[in-house]
N, C-alpha and C positions, 0 to 999 in steps of 0.2 A: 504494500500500500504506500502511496506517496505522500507530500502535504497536501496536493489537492483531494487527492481522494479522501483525506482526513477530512479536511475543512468542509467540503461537501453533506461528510455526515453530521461535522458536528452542527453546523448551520442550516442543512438542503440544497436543493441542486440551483435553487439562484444566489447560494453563497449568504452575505451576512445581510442580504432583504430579508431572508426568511428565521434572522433572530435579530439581535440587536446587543449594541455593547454591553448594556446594564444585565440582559442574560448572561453574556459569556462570565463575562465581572464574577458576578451572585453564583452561576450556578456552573459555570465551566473550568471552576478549578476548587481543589482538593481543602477543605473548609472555611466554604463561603458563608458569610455574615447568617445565614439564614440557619446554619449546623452553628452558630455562637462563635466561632474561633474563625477572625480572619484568617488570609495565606500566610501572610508576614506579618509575626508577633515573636516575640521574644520568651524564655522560658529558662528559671532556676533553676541548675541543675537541684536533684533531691539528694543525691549520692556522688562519693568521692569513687571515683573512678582510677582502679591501676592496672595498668595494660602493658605485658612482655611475652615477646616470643620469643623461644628458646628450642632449636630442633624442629621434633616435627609438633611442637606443642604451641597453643597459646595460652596464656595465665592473664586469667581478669580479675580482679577483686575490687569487692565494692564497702563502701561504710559510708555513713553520715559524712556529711562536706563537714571539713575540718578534723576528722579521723586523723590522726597520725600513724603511721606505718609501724611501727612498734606495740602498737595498743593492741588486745584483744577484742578488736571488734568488726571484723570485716569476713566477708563470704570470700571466698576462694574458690574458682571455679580454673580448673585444666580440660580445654578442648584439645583433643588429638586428631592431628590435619591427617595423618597418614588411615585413620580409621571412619575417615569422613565425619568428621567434627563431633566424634562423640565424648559427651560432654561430662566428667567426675569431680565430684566435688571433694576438696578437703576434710579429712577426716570423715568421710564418706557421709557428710550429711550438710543440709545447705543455712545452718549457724551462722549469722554474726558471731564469731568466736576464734576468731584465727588472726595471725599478725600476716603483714605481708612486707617486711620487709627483705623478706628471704624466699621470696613467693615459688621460688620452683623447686625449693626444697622441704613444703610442706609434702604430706602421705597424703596421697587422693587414689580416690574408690568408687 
């Protein structure tokens, strides 16, 4: 499919006579005024986010924004790329409860 064959559908076959801007606006992109949440709004992270790869691993772990890496409080999650991102958590259960300052040498399960 091309852009015109796009725009076709998303307007009809005489193009944007057959809608109009304030439709495309409202209702032609992914939440429009009318679902509450404009396109472009901004948004506080909830969580401290740490992200390393290592091998065929990734290591994400998450805690309250301003968590310190040292603290016992964060989820530890190792995905393995080589087994098609299957996903073990730290101490084999998904706890706030783990440091991650050393994150690819926690035991996951």
């Amino acid at each position: 499919m091309n852009v015109i064959d796009l725009y076709k559908q998303l307007f009809g076959r005489k193009g944007i006579a057959d809608g109009n801007v304030i439709d495309l606006a409202e209702h032609g992109r992914v939440g429009g005024t009318s679902a509450g949440q404009p396109f472009k709004f901004t948004d506080s992270p909830d969580q401290a986010i740490k992200l390393v790869t290592s091998g065929n691993y990734i290591y994400i772990g998450y805690a309250v924004v301003g968590s310190v890496e040292t603290d016992l409080v964060w989820k530890a999650i190792r995905l393995n790329i080589a087994a098609g991102l299957k996903a073990e958590y730290a101490d084999g259960n998904p706890n706030y409860d783990n440091r991650v300052d050393d994150i690819t040498n926690l035991l996951y399960s």
